[in-house]
OpenMM code with the backbone's topology and positions (N, CA, C; nanometers):
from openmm import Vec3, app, unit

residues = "UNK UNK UNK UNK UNK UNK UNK UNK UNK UNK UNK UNK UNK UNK UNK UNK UNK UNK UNK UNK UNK UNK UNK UNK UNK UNK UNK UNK UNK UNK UNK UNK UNK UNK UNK UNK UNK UNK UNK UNK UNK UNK UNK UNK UNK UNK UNK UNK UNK UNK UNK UNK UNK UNK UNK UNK UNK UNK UNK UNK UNK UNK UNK UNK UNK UNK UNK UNK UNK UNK UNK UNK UNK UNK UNK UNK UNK UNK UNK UNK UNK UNK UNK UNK UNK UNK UNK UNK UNK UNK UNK UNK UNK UNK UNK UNK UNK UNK UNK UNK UNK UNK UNK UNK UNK UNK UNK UNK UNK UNK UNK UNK UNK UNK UNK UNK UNK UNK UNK".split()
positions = [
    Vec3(-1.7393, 4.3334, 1.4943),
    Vec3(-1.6739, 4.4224, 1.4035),
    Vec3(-1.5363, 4.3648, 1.3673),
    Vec3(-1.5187, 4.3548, 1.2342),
    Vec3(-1.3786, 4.3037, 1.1430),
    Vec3(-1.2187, 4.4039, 1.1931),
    Vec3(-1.1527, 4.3764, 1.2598),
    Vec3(-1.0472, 4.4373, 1.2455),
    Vec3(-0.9487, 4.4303, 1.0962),
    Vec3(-0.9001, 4.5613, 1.0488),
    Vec3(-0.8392, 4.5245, 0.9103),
    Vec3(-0.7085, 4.5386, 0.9631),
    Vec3(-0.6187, 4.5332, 0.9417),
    Vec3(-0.4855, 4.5267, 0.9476),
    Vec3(-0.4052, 4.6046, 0.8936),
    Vec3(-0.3766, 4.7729, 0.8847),
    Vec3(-0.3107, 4.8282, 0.7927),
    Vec3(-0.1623, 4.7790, 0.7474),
    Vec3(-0.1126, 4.7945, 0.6192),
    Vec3(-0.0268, 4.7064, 0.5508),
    Vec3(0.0855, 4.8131, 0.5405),
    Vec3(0.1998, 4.8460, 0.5742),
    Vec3(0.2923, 4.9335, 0.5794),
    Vec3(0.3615, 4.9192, 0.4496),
    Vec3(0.3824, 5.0282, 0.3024),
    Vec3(0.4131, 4.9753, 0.2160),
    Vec3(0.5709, 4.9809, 0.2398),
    Vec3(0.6718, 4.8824, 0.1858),
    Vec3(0.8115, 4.9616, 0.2191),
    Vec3(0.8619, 5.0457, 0.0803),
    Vec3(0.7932, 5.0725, 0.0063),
    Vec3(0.8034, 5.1894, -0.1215),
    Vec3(0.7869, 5.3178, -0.0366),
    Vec3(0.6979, 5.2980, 0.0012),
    Vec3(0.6513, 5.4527, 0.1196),
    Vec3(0.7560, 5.4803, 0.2012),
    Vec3(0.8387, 5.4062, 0.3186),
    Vec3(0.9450, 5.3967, 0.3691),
    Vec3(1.0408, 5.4799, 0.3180),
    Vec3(1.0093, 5.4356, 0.2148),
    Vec3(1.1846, 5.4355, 0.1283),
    Vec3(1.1996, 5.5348, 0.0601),
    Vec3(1.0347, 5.6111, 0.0089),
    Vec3(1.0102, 5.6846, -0.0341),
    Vec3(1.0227, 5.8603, 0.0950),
    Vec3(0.9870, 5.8253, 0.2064),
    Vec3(1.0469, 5.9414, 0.2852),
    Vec3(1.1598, 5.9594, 0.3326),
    Vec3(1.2307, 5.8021, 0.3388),
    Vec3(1.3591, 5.7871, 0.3939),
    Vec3(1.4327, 5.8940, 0.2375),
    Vec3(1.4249, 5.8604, 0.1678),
    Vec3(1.4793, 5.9833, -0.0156),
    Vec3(1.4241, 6.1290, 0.0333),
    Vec3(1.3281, 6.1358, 0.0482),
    Vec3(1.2817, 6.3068, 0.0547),
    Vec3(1.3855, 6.3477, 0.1466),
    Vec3(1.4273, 6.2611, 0.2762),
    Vec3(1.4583, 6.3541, 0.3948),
    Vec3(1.6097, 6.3417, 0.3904),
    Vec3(1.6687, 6.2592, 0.3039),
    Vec3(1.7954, 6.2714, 0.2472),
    Vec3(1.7974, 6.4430, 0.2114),
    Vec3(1.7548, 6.3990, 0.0546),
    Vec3(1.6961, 6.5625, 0.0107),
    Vec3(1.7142, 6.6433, 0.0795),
    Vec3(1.6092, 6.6627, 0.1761),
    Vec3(1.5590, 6.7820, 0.2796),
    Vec3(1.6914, 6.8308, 0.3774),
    Vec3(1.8089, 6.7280, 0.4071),
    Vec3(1.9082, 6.7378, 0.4885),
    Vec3(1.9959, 6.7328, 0.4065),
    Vec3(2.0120, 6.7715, 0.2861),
    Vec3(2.1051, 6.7704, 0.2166),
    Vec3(2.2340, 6.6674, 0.2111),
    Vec3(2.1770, 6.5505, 0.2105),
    Vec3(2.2710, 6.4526, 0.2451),
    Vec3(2.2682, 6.3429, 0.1589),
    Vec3(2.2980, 6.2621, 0.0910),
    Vec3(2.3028, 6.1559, -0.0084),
    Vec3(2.3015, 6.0188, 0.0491),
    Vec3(2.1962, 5.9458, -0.0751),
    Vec3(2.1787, 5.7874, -0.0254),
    Vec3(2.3417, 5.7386, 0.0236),
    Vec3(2.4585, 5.7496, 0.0145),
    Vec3(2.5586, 5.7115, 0.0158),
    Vec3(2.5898, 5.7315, 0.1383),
    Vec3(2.5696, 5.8533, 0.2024),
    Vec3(2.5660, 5.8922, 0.3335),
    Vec3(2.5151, 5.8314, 0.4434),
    Vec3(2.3903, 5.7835, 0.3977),
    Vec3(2.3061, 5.6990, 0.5049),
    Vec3(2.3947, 5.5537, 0.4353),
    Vec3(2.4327, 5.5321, 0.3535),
    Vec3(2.4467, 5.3941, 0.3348),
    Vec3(2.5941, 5.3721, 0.4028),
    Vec3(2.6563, 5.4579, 0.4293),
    Vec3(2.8172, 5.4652, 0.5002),
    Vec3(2.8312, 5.4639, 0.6436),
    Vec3(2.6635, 5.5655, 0.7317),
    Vec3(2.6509, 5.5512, 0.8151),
    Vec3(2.5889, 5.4189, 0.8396),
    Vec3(2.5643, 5.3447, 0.8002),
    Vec3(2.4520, 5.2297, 0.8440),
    Vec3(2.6344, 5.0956, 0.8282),
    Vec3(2.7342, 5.1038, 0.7646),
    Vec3(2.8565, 5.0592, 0.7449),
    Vec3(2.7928, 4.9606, 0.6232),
    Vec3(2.7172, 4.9527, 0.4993),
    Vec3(2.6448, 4.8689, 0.4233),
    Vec3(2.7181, 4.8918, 0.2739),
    Vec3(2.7329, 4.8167, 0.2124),
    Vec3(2.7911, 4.7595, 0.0902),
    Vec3(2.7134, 4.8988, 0.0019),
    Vec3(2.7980, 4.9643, -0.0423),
    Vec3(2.7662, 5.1029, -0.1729),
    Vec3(2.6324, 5.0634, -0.2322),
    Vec3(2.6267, 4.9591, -0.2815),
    Vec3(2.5183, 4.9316, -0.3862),
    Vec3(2.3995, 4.8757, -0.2661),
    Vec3(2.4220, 4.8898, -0.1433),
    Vec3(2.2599, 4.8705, -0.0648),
    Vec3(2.1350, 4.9203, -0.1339),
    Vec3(2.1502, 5.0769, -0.1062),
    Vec3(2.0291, 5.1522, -0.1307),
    Vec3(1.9851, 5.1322, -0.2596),
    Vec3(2.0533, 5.0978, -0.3807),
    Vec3(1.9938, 5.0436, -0.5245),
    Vec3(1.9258, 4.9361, -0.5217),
    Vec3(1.9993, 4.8498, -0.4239),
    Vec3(1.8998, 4.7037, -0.4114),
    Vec3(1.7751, 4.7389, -0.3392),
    Vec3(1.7780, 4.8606, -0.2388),
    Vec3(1.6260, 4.8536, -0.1724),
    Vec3(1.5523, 4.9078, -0.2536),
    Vec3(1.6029, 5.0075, -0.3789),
    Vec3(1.4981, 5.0979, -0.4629),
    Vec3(1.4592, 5.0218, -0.5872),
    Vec3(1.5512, 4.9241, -0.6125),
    Vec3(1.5220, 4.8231, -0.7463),
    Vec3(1.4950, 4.7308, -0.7482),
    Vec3(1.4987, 4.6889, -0.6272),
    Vec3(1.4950, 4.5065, -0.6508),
    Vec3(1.3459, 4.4547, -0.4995),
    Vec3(1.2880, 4.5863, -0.4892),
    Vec3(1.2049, 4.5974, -0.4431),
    Vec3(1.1675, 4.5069, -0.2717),
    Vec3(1.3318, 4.5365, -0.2583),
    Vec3(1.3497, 4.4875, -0.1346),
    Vec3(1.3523, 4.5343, -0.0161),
    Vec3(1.2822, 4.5043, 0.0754),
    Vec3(1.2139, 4.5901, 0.2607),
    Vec3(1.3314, 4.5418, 0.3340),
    Vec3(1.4916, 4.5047, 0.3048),
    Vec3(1.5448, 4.4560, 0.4067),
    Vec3(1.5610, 4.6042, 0.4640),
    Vec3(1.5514, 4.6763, 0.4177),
    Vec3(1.6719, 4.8138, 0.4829),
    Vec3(1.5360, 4.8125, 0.5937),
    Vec3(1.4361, 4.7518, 0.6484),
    Vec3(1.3690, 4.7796, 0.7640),
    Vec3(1.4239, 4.7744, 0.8739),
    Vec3(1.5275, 4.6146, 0.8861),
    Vec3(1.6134, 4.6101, 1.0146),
    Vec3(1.6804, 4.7154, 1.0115),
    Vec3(1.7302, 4.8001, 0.9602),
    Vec3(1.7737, 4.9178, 0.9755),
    Vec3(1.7230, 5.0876, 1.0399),
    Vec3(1.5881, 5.0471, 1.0800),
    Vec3(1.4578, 5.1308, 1.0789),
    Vec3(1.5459, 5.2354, 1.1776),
    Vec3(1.5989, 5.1600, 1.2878),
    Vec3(1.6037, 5.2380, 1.4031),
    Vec3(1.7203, 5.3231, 1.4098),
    Vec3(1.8081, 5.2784, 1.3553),
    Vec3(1.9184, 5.3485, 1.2974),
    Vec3(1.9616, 5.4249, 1.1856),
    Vec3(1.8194, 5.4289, 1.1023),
    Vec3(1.7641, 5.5628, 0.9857),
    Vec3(1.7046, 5.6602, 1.0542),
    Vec3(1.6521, 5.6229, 1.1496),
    Vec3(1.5228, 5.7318, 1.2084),
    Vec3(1.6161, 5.8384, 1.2808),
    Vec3(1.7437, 5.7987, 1.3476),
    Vec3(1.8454, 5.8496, 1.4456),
    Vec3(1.9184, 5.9382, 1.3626),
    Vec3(1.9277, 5.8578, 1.2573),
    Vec3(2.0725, 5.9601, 1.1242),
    Vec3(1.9392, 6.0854, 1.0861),
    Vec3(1.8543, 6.0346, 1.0820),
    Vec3(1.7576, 6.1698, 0.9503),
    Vec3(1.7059, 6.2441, 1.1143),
    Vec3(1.7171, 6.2313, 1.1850),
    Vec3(1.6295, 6.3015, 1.2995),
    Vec3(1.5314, 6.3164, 1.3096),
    Vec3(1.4481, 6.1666, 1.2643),
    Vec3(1.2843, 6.1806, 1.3348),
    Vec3(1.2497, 6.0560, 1.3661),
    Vec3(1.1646, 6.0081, 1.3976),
    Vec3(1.0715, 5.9214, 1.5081),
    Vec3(1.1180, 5.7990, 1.3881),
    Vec3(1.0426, 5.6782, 1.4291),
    Vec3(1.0251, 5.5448, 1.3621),
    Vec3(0.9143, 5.5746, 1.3096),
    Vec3(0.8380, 5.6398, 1.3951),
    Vec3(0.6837, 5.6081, 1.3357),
    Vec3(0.7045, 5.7259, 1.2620),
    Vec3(0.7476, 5.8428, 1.2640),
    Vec3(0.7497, 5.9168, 1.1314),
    Vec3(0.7915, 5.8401, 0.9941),
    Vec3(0.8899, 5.7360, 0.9635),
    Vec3(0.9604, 5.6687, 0.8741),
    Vec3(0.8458, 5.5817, 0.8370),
    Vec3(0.7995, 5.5448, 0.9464),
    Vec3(0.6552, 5.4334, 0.8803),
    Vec3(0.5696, 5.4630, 0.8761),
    Vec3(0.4879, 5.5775, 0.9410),
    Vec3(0.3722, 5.5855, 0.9267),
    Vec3(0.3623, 5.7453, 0.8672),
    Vec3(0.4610, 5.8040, 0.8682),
    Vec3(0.4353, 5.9324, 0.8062),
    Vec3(0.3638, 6.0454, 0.9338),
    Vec3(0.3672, 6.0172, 1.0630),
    Vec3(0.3725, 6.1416, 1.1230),
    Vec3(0.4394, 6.0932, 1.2439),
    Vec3(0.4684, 6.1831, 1.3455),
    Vec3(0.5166, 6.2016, 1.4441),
    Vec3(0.4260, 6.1466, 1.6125),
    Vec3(0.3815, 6.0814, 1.6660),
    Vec3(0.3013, 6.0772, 1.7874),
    Vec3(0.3614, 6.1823, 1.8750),
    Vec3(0.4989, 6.2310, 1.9004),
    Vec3(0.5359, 6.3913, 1.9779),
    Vec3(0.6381, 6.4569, 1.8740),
    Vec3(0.5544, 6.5281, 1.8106),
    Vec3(0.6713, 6.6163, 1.7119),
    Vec3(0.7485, 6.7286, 1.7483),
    Vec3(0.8204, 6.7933, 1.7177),
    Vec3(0.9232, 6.8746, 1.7666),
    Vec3(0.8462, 7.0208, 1.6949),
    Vec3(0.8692, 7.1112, 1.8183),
    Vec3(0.8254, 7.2740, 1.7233),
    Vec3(0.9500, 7.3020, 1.6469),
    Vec3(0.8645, 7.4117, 1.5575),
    Vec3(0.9722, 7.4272, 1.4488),
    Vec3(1.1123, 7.4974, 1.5079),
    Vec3(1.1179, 7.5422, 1.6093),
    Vec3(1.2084, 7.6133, 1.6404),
    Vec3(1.3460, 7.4350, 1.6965),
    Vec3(1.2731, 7.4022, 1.7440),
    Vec3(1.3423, 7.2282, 1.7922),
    Vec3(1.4091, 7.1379, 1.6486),
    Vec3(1.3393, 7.1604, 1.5445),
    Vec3(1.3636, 7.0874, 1.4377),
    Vec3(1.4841, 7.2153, 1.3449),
    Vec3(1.4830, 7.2990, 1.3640),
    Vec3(1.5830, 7.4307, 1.2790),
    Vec3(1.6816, 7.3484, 1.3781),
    Vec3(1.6719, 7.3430, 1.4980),
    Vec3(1.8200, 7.3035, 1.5906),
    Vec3(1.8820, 7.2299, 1.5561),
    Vec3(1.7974, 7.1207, 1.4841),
    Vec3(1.7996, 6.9663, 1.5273),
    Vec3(1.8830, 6.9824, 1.3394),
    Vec3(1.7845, 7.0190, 1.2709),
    Vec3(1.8444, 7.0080, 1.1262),
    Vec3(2.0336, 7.1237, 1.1229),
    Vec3(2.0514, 7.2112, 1.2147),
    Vec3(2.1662, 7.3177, 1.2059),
    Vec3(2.2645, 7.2226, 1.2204),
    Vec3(2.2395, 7.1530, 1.3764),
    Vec3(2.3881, 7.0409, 1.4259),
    Vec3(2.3765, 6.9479, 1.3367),
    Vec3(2.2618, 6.8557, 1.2440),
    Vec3(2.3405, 6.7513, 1.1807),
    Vec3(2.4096, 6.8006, 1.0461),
    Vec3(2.4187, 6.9592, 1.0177),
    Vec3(2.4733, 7.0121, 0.8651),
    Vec3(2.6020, 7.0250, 0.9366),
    Vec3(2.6847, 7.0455, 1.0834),
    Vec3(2.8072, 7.0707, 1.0949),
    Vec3(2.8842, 6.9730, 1.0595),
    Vec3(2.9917, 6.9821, 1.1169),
    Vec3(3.1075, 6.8106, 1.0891),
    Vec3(3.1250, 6.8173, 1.2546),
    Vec3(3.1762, 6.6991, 1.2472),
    Vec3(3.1663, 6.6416, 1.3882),
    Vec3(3.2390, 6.7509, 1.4952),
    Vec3(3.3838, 6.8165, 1.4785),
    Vec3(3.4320, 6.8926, 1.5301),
    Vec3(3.3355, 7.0027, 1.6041),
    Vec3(3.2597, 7.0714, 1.4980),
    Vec3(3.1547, 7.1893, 1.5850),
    Vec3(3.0344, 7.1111, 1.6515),
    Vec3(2.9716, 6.9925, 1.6136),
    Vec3(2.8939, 6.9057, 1.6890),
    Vec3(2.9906, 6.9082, 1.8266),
    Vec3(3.0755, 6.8704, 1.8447),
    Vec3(3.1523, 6.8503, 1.9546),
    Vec3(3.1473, 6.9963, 2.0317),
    Vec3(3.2300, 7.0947, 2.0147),
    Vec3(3.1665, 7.2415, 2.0372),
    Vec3(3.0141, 7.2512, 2.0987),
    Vec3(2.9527, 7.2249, 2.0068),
    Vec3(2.7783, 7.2532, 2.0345),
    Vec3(2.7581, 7.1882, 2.1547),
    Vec3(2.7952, 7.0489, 2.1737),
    Vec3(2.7552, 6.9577, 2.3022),
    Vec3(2.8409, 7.0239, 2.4283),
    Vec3(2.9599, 7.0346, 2.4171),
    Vec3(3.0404, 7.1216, 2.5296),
    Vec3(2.9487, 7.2473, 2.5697),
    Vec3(2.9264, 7.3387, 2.4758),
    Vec3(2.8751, 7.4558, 2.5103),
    Vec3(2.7377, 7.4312, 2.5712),
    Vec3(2.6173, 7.3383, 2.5563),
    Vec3(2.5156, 7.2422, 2.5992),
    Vec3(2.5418, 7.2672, 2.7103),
    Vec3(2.6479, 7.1564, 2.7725),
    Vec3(2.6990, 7.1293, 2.9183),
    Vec3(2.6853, 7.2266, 2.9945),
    Vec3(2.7946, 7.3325, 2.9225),
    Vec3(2.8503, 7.4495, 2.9876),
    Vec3(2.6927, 7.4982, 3.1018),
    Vec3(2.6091, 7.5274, 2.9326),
    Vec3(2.4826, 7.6018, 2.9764),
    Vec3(2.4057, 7.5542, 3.0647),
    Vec3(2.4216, 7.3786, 3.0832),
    Vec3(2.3016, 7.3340, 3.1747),
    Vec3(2.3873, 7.2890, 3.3430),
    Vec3(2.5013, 7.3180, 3.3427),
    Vec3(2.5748, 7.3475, 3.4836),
    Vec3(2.5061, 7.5022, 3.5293),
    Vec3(2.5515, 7.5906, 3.3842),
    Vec3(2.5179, 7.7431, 3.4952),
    Vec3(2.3921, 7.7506, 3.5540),
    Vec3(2.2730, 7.6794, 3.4588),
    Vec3(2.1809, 7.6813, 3.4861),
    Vec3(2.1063, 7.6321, 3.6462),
    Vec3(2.2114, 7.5240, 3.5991),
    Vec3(2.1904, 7.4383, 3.7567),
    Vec3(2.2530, 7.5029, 3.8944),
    Vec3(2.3420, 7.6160, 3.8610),
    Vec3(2.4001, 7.6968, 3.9449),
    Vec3(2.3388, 7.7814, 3.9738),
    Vec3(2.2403, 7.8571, 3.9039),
    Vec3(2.1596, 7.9821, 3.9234),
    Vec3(2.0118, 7.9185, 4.0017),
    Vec3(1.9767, 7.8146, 3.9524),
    Vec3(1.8838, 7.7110, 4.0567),
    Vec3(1.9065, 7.7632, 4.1759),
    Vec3(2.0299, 7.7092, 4.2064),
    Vec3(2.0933, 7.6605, 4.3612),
    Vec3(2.0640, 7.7908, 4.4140),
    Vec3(2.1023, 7.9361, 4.3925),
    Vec3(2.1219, 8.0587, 4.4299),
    Vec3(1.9861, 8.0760, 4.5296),
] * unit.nanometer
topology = app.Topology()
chain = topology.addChain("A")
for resn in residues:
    res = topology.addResidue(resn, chain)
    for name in ("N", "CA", "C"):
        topology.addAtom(name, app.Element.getBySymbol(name[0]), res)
């Protein structure tokens, strides 16, 4: 039996890496500022039909909050319930200040927790 080789398009890529901009209300410019990349990156990956932004895979998947293999293959191998992904999408709409807040208060909760253990 022939093994085929599925072919990962990077239009597809690039094409969810845009929706989930969208979806997070956040602009190609955004990911292109977080990644520290020359303004006109993301035009060169959408026009000039270029897959470099792949070395970048792992550090898109981290900014938009989902898997690699969501970015390439379009699903998740352990996806998050919806209640995990509302969380996940709330902290990256703050600014860093209440992110900071959110992680303190985190802490707070998983000491008491670890205190009420002990009891």
């Amino acid at each position: 039996m022939r093994q085929t080789k599925r072919v990962i398009s990077s239009d597809t890529v690039l094409q969810r890496i845009m929706e989930l901009l969208k979806r997070n209300g956040r602009a190609e410019k955004d990911l292109v500022n977080y990644l520290c990349l020359a303004k006109n990156a993301f035009d060169h990956w959408k026009f000039d039909n270029s897959s470099s932004f792949m070395k970048h895979i792992n550090k898109m998947a981290d900014y938009l909050g989902v898997s690699i293999d969501f970015l390439v293959r379009g699903h998740n191998a352990d996806s998050f319930v919806a209640i995990e992904r509302e969380i996940i999408e709330t902290y990256r709409m703050l600014n860093r200040d209440r992110q900071e807040m959110i992680l303190n208060m985190l802490n707070e909760l998983k000491i008491l927790t670890k205190l009420e253990a002990e009891k």
